[in-house]
N, C-alpha and C positions, 0 to 999 in steps of 0.2 A: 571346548566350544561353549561358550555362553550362551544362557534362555533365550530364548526372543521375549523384548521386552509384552507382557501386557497391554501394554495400550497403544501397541505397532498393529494397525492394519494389516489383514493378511495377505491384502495386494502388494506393500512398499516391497521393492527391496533396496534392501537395507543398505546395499552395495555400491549405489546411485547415490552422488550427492545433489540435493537438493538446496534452491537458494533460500527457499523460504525456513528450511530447516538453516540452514548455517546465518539467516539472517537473527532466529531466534538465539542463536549459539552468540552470535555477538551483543545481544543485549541482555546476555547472563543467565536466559533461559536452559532448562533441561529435557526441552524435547526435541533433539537432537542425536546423529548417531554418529560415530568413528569417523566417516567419510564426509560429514558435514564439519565436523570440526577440524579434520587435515585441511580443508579445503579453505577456510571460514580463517584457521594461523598462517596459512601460504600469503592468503590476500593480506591481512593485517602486517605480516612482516614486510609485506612487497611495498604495501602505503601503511606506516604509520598513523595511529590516532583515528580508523575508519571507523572505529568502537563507537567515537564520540558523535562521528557525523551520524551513526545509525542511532543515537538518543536524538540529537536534535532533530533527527525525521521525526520520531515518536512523540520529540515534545510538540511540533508542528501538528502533529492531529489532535493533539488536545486544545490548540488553539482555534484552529479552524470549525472543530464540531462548536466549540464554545461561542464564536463567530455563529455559523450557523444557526445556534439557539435562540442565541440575542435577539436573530435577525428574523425571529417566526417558524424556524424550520422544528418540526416534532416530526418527522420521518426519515432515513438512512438508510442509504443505499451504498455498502462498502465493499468494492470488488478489488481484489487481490488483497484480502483481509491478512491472511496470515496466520500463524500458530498465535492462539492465545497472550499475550501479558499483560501485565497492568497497564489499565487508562486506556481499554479498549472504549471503542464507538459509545458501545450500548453503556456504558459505569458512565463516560462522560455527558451524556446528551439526558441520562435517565437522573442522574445526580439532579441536574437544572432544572428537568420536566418530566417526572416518573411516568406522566403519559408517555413519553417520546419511542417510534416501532423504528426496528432495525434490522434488515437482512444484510449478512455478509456473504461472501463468494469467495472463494477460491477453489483451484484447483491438485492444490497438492490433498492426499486422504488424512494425512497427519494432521492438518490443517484443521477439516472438515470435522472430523473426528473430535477431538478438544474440542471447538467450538461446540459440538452436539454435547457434549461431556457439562462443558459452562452452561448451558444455554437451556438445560434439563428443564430448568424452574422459571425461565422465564418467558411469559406469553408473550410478550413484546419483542421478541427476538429470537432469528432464526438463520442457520444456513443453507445454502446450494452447492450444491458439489457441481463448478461448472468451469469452464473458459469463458474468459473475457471477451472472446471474437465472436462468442455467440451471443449477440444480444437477445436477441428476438426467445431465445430460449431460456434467459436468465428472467427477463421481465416476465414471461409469463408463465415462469413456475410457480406451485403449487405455495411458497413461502413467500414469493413475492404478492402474487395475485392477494393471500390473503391478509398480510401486514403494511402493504402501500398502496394508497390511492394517488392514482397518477392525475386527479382532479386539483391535486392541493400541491403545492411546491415538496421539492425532494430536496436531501442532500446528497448530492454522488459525491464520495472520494475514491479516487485511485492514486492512491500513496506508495512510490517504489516499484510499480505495475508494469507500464508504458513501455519503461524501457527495456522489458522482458520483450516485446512486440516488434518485429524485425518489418521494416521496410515493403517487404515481399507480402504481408497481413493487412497491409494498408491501414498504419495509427491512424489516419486524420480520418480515414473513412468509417472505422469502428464507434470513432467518438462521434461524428456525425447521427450515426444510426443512435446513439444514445442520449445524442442532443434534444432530437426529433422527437424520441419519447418522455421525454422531461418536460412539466408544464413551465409556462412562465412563472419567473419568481425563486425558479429553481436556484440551486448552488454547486458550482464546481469547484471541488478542492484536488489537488495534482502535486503530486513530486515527481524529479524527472533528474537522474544522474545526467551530469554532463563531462566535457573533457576542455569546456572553456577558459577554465582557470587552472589547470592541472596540467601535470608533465610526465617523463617518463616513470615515473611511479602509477599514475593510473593504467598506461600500457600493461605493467608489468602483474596488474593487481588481475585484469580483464585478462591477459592473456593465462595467468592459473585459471580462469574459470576457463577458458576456449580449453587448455589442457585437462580438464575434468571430464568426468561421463556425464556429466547433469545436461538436461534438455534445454533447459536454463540460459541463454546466451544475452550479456546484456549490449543493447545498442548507442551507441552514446549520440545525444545530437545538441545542438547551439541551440543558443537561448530565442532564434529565429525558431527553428525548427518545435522546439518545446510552445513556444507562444503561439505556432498555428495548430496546436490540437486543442485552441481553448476558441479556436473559429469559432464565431454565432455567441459568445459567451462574450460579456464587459467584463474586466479584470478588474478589481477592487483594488482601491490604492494599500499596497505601494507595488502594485503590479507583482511579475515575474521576476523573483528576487533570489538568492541563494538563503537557502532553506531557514537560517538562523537570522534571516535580516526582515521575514516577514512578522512583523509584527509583534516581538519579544517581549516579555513581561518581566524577566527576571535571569540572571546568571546560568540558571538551568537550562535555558531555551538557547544559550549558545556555548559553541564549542572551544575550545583555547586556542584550538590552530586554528589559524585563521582561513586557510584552505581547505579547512573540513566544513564549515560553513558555506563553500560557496562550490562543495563536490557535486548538489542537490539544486535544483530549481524547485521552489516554491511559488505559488498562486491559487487565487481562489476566482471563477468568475462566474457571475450570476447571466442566468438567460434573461432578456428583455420578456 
């Protein structure tokens, strides 16, 4: 039997795969276990080239926070943040404006954990160990209350989130409650898998995770469905696009397959 790692929570177990763990595993991360990475080659053999579509998400929040800076925003709000890697919120936004405060949220403790680990030395930035469906308890924890004022425009992202949120949790009604708390001015950035452009390769990728013990189930919905959780929110041109077509700066922000670019819905929309 092997150690338990060090810097495994003594709640995970280890045995449960998790997405946001097998998410890190495909962008070449190491905090990761056995059962996230069986899980993380099942999907990748079932669709081909998913490695790529999860960089061009990654390169999508670099773009979006950078958008967001341009555009006056110095505070971040990133819920379903994820395990640590490079070109996280806070390197990007603090790069442009070393004032700029940033709390992220997630609720995996691997998650939570590494960010507390990164996030040791910097005042400007902090996490919440929390769900997404509880707004009302994200906004006014003790991290948010003290690095966001909700007087001055926000940036929410929820990047790869959404569609962890099954039908039955009411998506449009969560972001409503999130809308509400967001001043004008504010900034909505979103990714949102879909099954618009895809075939029996995505079935087959989705049904491995239904075949897993992870709590994790993703929902897939149309580019309708995706475009009404940004309700109350104006979509910045070029609207609600697949992930690589928003706004690219460079070869690195898009994928070679071509349907890996458009596995993802991308959008940004600012509240009036």
């Amino acid at each position: 039997m092997t150690a338990r790692q060090d810097w495994v929570p003594p709640s995970v177990d280890t045995s449960v795969p998790s997405m946001a763990r097998t998410y890190d595993y495909m962008l070449g991360g190491g905090h990761n276990f056995a059962v996230d990475r069986e899980v993380g080659a099942q999907i990748s053999k079932a669709m081909p080239g998913l490695g790529h579509a999860a960089r061009v998400n990654r390169a999508f929040l670099g773009r979006a926070v950078r958008y967001m800076t341009d555009n006056g925003i110095r505070q971040f709000l990133d819920i379903g943040s994820g395990i640590p890697t490079v070109s996280n919120v806070h390197e990007v936004a603090q790069d442009a404006y070393p004032e700029c405060r940033v709390v992220y949220v997630d609720r995996d403790p691997v998650a939570v954990a590494h960010s507390e680990l990164m996030l040791a030395d910097n005042d400007l930035a902090a996490v919440v160990h929390a769900d997404m469906r509880d707004p009302e308890g994200i906004i006014g924890s003790p991290q948010v209350k003290r690095l966001l004022n909700f007087d001055e425009p926000i940036g929410l992202l929820m990047l790869l989130m959404l569609h962890w949120i099954p039908d039955e949790s009411d998506p449009p009604g969560l972001m409503a409650r999130y809308r509400d708390a967001l001043p004008s001015g504010s900034l909505f950035a979103m990714t949102h898998v879909t099954g618009d452009h895809q075939g029996e390769n995505l079935t087959e990728a989705t049904d491995v995770i239904k075949r897993s013990k992870s709590p994790d189930q993703v929902n897939l919905r149309t580019h309708a469905q995706v475009t009404g959780l940004f309700d109350g929110f104006e979509l910045v041109e070029p609207g609600l696009v697949g992930c690589g077509e928003w706004r690219p700066r460079g070869p690195g922000d898009i994928a070679d397959e071509p349907e890996m670019n458009m596995l993802v819905y991308a959008g940004v929309g600012c509240k009036p």
